[in-house]
Backbone bond lengths (Angstrom), bond angles and torsions (degrees), N, CA, C in turn:
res aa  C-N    CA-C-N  psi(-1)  N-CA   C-N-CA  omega(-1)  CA-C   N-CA-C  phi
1 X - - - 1.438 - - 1.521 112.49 -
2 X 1.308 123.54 0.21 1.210 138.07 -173.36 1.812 108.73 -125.92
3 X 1.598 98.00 143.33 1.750 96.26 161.95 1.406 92.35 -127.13
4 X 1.242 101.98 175.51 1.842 125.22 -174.25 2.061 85.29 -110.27
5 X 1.181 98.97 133.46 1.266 115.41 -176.13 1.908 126.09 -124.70
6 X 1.235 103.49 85.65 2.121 95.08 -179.28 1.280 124.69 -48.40
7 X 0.976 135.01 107.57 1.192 140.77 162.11 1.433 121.31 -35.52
8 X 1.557 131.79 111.34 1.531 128.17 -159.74 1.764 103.09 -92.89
9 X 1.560 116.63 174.80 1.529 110.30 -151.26 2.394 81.62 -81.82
10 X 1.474 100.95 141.52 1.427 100.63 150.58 2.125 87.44 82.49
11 X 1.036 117.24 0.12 1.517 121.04 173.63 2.047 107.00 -64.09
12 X 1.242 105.40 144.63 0.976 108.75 -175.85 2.068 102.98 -121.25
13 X 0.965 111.01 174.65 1.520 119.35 173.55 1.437 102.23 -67.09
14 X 1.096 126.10 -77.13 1.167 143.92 152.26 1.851 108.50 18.01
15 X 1.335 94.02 -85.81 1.330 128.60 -162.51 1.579 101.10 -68.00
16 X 1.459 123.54 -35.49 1.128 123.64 -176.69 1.770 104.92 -66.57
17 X 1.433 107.60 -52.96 1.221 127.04 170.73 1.140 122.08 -18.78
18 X 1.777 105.21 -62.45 1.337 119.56 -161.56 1.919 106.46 -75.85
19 X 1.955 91.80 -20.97 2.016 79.04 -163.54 1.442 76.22 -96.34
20 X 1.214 145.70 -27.69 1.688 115.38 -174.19 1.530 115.56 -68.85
21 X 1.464 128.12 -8.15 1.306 132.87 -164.62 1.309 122.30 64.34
22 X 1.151 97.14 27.17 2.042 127.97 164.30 1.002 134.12 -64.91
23 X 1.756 133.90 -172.27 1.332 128.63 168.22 1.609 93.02 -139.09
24 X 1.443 116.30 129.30 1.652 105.35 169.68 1.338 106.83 -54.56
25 X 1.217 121.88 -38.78 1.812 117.29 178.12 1.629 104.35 -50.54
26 X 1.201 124.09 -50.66 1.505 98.62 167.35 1.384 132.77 -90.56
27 X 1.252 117.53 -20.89 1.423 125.64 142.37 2.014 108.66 -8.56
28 X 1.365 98.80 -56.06 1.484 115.71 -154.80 1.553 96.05 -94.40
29 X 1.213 107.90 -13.55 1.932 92.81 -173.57 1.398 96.28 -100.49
30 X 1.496 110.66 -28.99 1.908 96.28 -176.98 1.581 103.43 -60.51
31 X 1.878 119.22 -71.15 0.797 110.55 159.83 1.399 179.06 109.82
32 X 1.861 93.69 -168.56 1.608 117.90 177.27 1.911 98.23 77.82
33 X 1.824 116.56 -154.35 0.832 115.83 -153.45 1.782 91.69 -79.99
34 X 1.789 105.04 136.61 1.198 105.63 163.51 1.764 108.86 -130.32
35 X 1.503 115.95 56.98 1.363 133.06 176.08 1.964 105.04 -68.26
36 X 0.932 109.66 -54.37 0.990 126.25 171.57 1.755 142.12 -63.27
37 X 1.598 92.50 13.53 1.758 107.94 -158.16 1.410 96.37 -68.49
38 X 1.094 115.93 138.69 1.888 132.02 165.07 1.421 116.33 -133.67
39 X 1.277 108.84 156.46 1.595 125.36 -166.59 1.690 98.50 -53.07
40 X 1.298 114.46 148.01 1.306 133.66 178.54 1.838 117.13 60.21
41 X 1.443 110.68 -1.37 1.726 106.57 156.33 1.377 117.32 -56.96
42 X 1.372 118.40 150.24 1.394 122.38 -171.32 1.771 102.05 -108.90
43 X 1.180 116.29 124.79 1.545 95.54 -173.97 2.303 81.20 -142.54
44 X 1.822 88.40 172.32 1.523 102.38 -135.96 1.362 96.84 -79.50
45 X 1.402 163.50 -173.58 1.549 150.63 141.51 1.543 99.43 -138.79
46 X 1.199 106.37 165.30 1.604 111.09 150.63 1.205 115.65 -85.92
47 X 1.590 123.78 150.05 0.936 138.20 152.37 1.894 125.80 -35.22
48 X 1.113 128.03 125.36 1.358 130.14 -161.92 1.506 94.64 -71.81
49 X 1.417 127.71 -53.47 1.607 121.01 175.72 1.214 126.84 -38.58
50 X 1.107 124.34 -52.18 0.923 158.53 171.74 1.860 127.40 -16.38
51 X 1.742 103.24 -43.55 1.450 121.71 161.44 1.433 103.65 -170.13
52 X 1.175 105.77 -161.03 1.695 116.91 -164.25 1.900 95.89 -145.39
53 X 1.670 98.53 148.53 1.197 88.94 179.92 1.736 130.94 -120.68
54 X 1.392 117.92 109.80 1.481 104.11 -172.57 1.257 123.12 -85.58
55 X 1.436 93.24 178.05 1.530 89.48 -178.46 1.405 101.05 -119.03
56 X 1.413 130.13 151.59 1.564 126.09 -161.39 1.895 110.78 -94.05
57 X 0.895 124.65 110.54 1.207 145.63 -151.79 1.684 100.70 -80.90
58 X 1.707 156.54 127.97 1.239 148.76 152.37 1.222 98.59 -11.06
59 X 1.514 125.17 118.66 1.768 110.80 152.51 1.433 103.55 113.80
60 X 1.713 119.27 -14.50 1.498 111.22 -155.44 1.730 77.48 -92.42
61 X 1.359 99.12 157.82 1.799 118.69 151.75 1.130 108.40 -148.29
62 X 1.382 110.95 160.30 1.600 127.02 -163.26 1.730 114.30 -42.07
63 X 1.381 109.29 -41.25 1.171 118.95 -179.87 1.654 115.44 -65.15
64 X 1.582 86.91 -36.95 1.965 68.97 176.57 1.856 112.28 -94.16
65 X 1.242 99.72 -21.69 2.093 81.38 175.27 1.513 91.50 -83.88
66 X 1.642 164.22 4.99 1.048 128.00 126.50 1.319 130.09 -36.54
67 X 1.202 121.60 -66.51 1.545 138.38 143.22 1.170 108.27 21.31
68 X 1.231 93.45 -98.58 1.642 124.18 175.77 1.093 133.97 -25.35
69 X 1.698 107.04 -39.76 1.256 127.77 -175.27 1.824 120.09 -126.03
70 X 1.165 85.99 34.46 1.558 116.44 174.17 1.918 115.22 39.95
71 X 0.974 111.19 38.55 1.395 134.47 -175.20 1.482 103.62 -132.01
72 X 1.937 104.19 159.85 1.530 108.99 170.25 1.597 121.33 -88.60
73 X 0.998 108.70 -176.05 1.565 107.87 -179.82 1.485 114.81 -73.94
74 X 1.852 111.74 -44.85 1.493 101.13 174.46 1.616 110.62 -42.98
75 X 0.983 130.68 -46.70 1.566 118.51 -169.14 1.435 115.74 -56.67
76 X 0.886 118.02 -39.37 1.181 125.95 168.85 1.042 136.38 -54.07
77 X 1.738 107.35 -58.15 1.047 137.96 134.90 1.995 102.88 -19.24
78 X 0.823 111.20 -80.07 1.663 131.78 -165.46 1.749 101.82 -41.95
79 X 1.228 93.40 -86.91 1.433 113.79 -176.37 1.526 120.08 -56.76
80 X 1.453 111.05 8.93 1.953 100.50 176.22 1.946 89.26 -132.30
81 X 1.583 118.85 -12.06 1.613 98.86 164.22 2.140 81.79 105.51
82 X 0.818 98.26 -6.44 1.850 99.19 -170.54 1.757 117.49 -68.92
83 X 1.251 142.16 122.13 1.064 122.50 134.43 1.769 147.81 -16.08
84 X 1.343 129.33 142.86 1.433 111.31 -161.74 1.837 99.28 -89.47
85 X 1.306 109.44 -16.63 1.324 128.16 158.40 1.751 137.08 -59.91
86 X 1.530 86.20 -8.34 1.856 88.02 -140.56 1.389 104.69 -87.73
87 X 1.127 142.16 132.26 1.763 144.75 -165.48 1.293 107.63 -69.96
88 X 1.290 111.11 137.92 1.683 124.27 -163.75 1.769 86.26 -100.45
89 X 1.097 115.23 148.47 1.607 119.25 161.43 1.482 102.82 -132.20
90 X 1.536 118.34 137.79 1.483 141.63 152.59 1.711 94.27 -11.40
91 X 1.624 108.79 135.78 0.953 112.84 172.28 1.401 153.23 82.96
92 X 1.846 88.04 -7.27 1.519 112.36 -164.84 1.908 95.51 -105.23
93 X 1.482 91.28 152.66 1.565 89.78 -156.43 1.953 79.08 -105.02
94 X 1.236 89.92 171.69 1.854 105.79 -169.61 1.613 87.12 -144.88
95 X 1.484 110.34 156.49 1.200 105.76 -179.99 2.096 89.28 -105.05
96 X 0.896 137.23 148.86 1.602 137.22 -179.23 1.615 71.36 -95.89
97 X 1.823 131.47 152.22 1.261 121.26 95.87 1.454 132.15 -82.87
98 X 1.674 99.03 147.69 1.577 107.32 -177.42 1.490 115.91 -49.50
99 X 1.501 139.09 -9.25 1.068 141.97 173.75 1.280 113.66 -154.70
100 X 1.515 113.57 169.27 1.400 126.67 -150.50 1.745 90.94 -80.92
101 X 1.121 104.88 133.59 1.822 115.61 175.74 1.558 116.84 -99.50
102 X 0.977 115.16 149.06 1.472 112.93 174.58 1.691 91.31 -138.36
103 X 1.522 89.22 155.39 1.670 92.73 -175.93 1.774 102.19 -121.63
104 X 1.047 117.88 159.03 1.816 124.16 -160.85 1.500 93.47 -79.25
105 X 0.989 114.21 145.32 1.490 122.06 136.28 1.554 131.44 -117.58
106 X 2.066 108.78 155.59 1.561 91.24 -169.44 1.414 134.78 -34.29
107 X 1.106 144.78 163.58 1.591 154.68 174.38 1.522 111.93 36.39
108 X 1.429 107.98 37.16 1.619 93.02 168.63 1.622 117.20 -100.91
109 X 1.200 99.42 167.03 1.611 85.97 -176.08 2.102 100.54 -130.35
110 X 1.399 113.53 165.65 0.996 137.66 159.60 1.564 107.54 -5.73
111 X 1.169 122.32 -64.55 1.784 136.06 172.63 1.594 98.39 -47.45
112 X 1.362 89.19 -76.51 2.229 93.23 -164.62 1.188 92.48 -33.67
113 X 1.322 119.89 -55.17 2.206 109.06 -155.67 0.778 91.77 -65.65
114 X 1.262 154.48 -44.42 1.689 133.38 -119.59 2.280 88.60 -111.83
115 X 1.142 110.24 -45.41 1.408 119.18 166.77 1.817 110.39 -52.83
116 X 1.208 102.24 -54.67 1.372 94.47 -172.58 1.773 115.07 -65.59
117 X 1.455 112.20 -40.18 1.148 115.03 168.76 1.269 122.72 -59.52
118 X 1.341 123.73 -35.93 1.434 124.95 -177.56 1.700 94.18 82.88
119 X 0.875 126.61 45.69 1.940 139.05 -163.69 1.942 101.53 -111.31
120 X 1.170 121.18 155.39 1.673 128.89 135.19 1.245 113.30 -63.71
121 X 1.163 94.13 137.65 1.868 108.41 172.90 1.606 89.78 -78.28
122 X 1.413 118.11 -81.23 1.454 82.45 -178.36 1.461 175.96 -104.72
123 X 1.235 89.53 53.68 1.563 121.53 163.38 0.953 148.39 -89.98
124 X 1.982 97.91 -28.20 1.431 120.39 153.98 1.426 103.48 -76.79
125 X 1.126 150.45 -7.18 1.709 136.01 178.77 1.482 109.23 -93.92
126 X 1.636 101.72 -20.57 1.378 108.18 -168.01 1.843 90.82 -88.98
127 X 1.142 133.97 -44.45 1.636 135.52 161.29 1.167 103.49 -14.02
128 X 1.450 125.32 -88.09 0.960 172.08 -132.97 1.928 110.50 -80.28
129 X 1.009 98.67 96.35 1.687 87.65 171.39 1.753 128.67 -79.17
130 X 0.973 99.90 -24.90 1.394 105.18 166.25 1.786 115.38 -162.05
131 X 1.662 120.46 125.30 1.214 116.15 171.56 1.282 105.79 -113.42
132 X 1.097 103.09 142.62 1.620 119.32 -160.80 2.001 92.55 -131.24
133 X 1.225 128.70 0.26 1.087 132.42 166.43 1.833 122.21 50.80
134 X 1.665 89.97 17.41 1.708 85.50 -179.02 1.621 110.61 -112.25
135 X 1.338 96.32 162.74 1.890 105.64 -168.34 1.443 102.17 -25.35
136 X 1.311 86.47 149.07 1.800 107.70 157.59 2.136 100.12 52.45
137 X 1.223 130.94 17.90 1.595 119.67 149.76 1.090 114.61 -58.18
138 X 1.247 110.68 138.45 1.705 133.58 154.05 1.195 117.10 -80.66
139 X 1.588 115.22 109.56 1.584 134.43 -177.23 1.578 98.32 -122.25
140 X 1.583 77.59 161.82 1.898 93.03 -169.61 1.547 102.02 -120.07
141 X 1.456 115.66 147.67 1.397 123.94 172.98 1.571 128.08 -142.55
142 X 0.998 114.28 153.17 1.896 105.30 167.03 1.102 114.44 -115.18
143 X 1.194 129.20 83.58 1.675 103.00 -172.02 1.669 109.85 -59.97
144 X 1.572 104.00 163.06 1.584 131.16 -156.01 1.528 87.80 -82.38
């Protein structure tokens, strides 16, 4: 769900942001401090497939750009680091993923997810580029 990304000569945060279809705010949480970025550092991104990015509209709350984008709020919730509480302001970008995410917890295995979701096994493996089944992964789903 991640690429390793070079930093080009005279590149800014900013700019990286804008061509990966990013947010420097997450730019900065994968990461940590990147005050210091110079030509040819490798620093972490998401994958562009991966989701889409909005921008939060007067009036929007989590519940309705879930909505919108035919997913629940935990994902959303999940995948930007947010509270299910937490106040949206005009302007603020969200990353959408294209599908509903679930995140691991300790000692589960292959069975629990796929039972608890009510999911295909294989469709979720085919999602999925690699499960490695340890805490806190980001997995992808559709429910049926």
């Amino acid at each position: 769900m991640y690429n390793i990304y070079e930093v080009k000569q005279n590149e800014t945060l900013d700019d990286i942001a804008n061509k990966l279809n990013t947010t420097k705010e997450n730019l900065l949480e994968i990461n940590g401090n990147l005050n210091d970025m110079r030509q040819g550092q490798l620093i972490i991104v998401p994958k562009k497939t991966d989701y889409k990015v909005y921008t939060v509209k007067h009036g929007d709350t989590l519940y309705s750009i879930a909505k919108k984008y035919g997913i629940d709020v935990k994902s959303i919730v999940l995948y930007n680091g947010l509270k299910e509480n937490e106040f949206l302001y005009p302007n603020q970008r969200l990353m959408i993923p294209n599908n509903d995410i679930y995140v691991t917890e300790e000692n589960e295995n292959l069975l629990d997810i796929i039972k608890k979701l009510n999911i295909n096994l294989d469709e979720f493996i085919n999602m999925n580029n690699k499960i490695y089944l340890q805490k806190d992964q980001i997995l992808y789903y559709k429910k049926d």
